[in-house]
C-alpha atoms as a printed R data frame, in Angstrom:
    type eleno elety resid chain resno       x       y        z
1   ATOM     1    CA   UNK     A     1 242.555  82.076  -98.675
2   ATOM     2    CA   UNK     A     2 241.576  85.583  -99.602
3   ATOM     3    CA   UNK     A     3 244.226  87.680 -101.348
4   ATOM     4    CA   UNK     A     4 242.389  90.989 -102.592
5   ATOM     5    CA   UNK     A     5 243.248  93.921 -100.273
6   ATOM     6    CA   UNK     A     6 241.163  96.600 -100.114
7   ATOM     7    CA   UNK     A     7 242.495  99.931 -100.711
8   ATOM     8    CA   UNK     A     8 241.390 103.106  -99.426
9   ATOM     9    CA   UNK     A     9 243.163 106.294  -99.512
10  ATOM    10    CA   UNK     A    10 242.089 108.877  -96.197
11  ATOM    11    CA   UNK     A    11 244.066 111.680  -97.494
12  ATOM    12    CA   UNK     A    12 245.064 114.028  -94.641
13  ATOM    13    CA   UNK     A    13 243.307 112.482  -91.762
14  ATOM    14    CA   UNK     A    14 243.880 112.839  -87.615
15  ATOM    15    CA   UNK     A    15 246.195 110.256  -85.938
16  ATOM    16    CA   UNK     A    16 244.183 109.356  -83.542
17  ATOM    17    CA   UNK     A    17 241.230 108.761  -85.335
18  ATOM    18    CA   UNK     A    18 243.166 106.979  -87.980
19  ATOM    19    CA   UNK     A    19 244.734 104.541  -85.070
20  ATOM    20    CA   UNK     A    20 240.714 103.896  -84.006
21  ATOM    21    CA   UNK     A    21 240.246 102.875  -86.991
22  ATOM    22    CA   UNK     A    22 242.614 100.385  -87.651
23  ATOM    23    CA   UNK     A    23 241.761  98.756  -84.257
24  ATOM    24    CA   UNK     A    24 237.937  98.256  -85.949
25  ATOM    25    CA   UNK     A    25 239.238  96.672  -89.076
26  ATOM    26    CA   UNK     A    26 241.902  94.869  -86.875
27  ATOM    27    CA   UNK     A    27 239.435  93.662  -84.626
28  ATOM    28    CA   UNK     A    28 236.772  92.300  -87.109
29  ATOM    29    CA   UNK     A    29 239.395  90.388  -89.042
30  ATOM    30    CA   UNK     A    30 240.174  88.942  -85.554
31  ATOM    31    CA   UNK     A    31 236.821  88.317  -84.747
32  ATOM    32    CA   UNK     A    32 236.086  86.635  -87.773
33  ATOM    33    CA   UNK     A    33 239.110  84.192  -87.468
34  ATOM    34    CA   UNK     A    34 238.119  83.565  -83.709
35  ATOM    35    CA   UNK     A    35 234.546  82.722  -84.865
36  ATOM    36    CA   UNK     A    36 235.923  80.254  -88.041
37  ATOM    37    CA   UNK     A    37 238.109  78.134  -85.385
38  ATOM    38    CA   UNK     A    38 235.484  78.140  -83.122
39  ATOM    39    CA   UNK     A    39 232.354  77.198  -84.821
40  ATOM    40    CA   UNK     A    40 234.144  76.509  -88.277
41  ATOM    41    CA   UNK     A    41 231.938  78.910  -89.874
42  ATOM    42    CA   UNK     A    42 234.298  78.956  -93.315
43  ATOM    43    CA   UNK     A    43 234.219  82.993  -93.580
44  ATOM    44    CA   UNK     A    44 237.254  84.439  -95.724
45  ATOM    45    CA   UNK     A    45 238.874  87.375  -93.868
46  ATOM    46    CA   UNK     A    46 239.593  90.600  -95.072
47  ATOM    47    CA   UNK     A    47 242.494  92.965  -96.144
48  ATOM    48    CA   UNK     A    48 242.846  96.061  -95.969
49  ATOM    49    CA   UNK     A    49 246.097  98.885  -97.038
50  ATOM    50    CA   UNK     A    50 245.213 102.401  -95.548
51  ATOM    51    CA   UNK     A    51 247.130 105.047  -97.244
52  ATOM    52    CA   UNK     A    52 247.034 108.545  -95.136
53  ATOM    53    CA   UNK     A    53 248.660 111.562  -94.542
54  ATOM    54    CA   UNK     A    54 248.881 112.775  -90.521
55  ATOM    55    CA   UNK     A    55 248.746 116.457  -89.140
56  ATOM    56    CA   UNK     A    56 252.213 116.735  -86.777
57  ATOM    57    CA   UNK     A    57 252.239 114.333  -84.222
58  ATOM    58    CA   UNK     A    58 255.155 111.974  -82.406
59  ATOM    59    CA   UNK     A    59 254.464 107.947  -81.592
60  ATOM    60    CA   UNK     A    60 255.833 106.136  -79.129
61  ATOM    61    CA   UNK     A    61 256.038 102.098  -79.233
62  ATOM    62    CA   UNK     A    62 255.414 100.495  -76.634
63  ATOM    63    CA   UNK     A    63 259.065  99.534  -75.869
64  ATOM    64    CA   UNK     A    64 259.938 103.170  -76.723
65  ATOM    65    CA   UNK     A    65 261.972 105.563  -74.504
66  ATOM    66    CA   UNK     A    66 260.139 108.554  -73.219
67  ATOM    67    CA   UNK     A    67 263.399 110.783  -73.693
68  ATOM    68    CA   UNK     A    68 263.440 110.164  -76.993
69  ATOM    69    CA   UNK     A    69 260.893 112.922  -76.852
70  ATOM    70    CA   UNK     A    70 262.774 116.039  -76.563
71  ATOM    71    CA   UNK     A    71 260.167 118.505  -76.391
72  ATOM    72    CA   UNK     A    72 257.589 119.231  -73.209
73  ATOM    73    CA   UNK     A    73 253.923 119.440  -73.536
74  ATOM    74    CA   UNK     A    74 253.911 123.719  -74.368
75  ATOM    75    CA   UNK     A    75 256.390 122.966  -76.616
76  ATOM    76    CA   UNK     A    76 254.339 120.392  -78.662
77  ATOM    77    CA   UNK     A    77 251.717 123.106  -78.648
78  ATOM    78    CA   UNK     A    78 253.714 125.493  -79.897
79  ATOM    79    CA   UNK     A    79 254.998 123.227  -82.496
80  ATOM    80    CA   UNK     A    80 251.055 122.156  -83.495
81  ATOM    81    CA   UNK     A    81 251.844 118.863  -82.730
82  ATOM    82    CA   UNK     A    82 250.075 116.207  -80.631
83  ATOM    83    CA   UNK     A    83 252.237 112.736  -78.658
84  ATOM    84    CA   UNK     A    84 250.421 109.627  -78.453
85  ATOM    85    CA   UNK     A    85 252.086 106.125  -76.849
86  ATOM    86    CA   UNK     A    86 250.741 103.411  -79.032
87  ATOM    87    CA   UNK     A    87 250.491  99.801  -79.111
88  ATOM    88    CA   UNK     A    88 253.542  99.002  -82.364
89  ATOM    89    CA   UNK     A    89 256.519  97.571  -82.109
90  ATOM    90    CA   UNK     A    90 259.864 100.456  -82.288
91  ATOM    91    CA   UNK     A    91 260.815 103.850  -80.091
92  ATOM    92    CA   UNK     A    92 259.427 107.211  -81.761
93  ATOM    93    CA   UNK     A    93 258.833 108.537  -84.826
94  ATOM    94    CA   UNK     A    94 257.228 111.416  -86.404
95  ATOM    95    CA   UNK     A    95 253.799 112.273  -88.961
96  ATOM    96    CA   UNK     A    96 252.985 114.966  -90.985
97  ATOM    97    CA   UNK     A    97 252.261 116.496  -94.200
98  ATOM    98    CA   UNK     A    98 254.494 115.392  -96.947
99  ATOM    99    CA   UNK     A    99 254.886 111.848  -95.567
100 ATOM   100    CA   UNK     A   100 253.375 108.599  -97.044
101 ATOM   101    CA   UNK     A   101 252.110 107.002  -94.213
102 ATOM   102    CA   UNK     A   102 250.777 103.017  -95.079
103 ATOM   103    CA   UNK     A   103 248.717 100.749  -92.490
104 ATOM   104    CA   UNK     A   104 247.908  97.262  -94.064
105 ATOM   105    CA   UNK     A   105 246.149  95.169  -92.215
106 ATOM   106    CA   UNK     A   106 246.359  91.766  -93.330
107 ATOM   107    CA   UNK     A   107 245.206  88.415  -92.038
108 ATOM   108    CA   UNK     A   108 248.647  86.887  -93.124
109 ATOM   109    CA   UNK     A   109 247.167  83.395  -93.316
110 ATOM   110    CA   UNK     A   110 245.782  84.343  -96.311
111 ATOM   111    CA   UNK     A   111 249.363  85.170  -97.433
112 ATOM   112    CA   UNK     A   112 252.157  83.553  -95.290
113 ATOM   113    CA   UNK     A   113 252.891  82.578  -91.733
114 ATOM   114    CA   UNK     A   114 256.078  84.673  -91.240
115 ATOM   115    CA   UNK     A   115 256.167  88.145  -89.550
116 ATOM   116    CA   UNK     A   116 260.042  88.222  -90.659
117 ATOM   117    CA   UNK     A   117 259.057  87.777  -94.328
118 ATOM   118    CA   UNK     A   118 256.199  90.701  -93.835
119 ATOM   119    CA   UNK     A   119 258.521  93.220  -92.561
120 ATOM   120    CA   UNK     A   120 261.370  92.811  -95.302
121 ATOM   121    CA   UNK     A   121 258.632  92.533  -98.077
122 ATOM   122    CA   UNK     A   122 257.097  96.034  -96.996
123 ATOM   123    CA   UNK     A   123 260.847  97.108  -96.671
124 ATOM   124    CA   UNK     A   124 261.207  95.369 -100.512
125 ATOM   125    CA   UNK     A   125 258.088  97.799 -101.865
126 ATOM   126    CA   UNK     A   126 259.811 100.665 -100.211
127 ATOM   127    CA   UNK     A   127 263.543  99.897 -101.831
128 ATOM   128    CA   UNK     A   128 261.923  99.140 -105.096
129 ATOM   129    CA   UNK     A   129 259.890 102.065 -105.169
130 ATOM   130    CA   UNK     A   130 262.579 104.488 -104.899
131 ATOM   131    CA   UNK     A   131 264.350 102.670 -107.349
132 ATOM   132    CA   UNK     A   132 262.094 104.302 -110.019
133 ATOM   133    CA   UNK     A   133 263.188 107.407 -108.722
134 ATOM   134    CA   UNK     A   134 266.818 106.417 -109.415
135 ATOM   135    CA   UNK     A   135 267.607 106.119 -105.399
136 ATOM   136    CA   UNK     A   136 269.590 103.265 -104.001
137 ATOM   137    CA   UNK     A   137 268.289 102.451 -101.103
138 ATOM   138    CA   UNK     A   138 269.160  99.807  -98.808
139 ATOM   139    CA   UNK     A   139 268.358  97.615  -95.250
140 ATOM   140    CA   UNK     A   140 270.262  98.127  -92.619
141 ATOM   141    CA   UNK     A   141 271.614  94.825  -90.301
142 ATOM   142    CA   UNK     A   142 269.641  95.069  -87.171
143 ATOM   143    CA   UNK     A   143 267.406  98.620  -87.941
144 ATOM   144    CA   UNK     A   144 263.956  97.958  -88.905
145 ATOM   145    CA   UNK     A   145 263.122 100.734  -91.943
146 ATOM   146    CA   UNK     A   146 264.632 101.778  -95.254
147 ATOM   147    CA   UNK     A   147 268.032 103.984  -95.816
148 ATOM   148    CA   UNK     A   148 270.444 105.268  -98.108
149 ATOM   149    CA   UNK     A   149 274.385 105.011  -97.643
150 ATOM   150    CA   UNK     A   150 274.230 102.490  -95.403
151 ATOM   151    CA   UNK     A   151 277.622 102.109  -93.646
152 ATOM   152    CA   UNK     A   152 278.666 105.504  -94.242
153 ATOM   153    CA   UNK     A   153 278.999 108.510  -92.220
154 ATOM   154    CA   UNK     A   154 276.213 110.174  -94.416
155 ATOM   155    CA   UNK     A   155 273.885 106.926  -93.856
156 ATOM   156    CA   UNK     A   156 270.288 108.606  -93.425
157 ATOM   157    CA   UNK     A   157 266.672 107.136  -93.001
158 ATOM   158    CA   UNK     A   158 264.032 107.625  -95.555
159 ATOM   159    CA   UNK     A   159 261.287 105.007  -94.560
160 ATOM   160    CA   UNK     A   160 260.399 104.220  -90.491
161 ATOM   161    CA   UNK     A   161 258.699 101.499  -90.069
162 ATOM   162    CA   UNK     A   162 256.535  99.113  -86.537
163 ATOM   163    CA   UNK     A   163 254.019  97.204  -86.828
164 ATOM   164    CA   UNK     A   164 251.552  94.933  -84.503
165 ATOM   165    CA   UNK     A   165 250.510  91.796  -84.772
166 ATOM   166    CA   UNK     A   166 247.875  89.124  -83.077
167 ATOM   167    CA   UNK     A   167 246.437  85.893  -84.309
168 ATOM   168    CA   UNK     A   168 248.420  86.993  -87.662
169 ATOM   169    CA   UNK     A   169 246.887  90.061  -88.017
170 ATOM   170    CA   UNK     A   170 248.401  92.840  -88.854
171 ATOM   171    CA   UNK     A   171 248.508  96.350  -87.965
172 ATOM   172    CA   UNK     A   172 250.323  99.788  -88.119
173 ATOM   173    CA   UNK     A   173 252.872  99.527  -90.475
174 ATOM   174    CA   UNK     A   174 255.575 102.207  -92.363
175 ATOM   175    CA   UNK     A   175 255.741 106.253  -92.867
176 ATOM   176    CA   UNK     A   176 258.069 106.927  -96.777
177 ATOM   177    CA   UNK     A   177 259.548 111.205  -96.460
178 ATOM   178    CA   UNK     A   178 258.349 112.207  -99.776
179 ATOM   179    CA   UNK     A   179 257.383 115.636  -99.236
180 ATOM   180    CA   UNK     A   180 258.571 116.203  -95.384
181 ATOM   181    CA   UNK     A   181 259.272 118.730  -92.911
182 ATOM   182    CA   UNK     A   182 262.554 117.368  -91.555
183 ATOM   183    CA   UNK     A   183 262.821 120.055  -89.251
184 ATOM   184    CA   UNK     A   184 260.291 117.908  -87.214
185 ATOM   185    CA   UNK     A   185 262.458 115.169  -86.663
186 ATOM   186    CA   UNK     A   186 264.846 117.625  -84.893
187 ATOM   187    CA   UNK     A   187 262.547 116.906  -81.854
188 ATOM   188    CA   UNK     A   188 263.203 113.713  -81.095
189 ATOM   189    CA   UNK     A   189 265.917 111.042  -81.033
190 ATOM   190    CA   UNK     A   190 263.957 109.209  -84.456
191 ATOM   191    CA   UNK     A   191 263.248 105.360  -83.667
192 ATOM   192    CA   UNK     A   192 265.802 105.390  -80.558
193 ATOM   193    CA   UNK     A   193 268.911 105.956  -83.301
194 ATOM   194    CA   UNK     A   194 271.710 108.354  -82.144
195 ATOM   195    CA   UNK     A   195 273.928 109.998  -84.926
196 ATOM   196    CA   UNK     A   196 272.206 109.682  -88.026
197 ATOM   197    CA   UNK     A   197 269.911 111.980  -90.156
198 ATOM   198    CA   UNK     A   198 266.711 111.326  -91.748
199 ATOM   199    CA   UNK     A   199 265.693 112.454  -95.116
200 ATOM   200    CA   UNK     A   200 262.802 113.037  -97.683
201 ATOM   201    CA   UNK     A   201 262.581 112.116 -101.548
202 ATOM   202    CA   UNK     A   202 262.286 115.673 -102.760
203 ATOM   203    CA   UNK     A   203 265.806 116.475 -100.696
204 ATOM   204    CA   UNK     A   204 267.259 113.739 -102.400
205 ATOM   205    CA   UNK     A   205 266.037 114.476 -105.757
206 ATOM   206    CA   UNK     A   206 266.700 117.977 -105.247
207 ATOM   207    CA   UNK     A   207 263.428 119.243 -105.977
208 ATOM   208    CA   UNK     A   208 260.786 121.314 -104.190
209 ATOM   209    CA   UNK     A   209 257.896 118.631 -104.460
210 ATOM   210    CA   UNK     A   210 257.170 115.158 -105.750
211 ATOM   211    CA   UNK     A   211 254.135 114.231 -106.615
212 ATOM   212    CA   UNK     A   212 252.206 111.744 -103.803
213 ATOM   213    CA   UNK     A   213 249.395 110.322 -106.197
214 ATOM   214    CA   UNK     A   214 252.642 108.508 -108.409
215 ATOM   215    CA   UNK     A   215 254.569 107.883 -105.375
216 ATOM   216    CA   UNK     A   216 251.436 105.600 -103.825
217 ATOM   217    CA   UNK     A   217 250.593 104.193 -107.213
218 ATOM   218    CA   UNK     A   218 254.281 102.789 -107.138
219 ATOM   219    CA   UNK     A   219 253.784 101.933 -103.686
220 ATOM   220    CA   UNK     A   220 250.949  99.842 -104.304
221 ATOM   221    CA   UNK     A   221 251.798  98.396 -107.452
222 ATOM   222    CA   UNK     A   222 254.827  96.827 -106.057
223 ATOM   223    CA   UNK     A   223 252.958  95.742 -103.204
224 ATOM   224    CA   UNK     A   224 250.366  93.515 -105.489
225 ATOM   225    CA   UNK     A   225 253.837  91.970 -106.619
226 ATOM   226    CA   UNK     A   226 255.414  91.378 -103.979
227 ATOM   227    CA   UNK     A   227 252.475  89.795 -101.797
228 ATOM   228    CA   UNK     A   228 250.509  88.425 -104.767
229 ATOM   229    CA   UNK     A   229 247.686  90.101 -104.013
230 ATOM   230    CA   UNK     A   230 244.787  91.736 -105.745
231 ATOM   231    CA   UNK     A   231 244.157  95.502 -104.774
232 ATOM   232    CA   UNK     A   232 240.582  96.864 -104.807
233 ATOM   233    CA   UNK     A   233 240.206 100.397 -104.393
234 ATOM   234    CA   UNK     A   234 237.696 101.518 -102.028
235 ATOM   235    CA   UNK     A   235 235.738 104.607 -100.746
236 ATOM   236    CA   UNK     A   236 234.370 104.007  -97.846
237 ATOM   237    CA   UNK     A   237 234.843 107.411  -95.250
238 ATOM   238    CA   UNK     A   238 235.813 107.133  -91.621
């Protein structure tokens, strides 16, 4: 069992080019795990947490709805924004500057069996995280993601989250409003969800900006907690 996760921060990087490389790190962890079973070779598999900030762009899981999209192909021009359909679970949701975006790609062997457990653990780091921050924020029954006033008319999201995963491998994973341009979300239907609002931590806070760098190192330090893992920083480019 191998519990140290590497961590690399990409800072503002291109979706799609983030995506490819997930699918390499995704793929050799596979690999690896394919090769151990097969010629019990013994190799310890490795972890990875991608931190990243995306130019505009909309997702689509695969068991999304395509008129959850409300904007045509000049219009995402016009808005600077790009559309890809991807290979997560959920419907669509929207990247950009001012929005913690988090892959980790684990080889949950080396933590737990128990895709259930993953997602309300990264849901956990979330809740716990904006607890510093003096935010209550909550689960709601049957809507993957984080959100505050649950069960009220005002109940917004804060935290979107889909992930994939094969052989126990994980991939894709949650995008925290910290900084965001809601006005973005205005083009879709967010994560399939009729009638209620999304929101950002400065909005709630009342403040202009929050600063990322404390808002990851919270992130991350809850994660090590929660999972019982050992974080690594690393520097390694795309």
């Amino acid at each position: 069992m191998n519990k140290i996760v590497g961590v690399q921060d990409l800072g503002l990087k291109d979706y799609k080019d983030t995506w490819d490389y997930q699918e390499i790190l995704f793929k050799a962890i596979v690999d690896a795990k394919i090769k151990n079973r097969r010629e019990g070779a013994g190799l310890l598999t490795d972890n990875h947490f991608l931190l990243v900030e995306h130019p505009h762009v909309y997702t689509l899981g695969k068991s999304g709805d395509m008129s959850n999209l409300l904007l045509n192909e000049t219009q995402l021009t016009e808005k600077g924004a790009t559309f890809y359909k991807i290979n997560r679970g959920g419907d669509i949701t929207y990247h950009g500057p001012g929005q913690i975006v988090g892959y980790p790609i684990l080889d949950l062997e080396n933590f737990f069996t128990d895709i259930h457990k993953y997602l309300r653990l990264l849901e956990e780091m979330i809740i716990l995280t904006l607890a510093e921050y003096h935010i209550k924020a909550e689960r709601s029954p049957g809507e993957t993601g984080v959100w505050i006033d649950v069960g009220t008319p005002f109940a917004r999201k804060i935290c979107a989250m889909g992930v994939r995963a094969s052989r126990w491998v994980t991939m894709h994973g949650f995008a925290l409003n910290v900084n965001a341009n809601l006005g973005y979300f205005d083009n879709i239907i967010p994560c399939g969800i009729r009638g209620k609002a999304v929101t950002s931590l400065n909005v709630e806070l009342g403040k202009q900006t929050i600063d990322e760098t404390e808002v990851k190192q919270k992130l991350l330090d809850h994660f090590a907690t929660l999972f019982e893992a050992e974080l690594k920083q690393k520097t390694e480019a795309l």
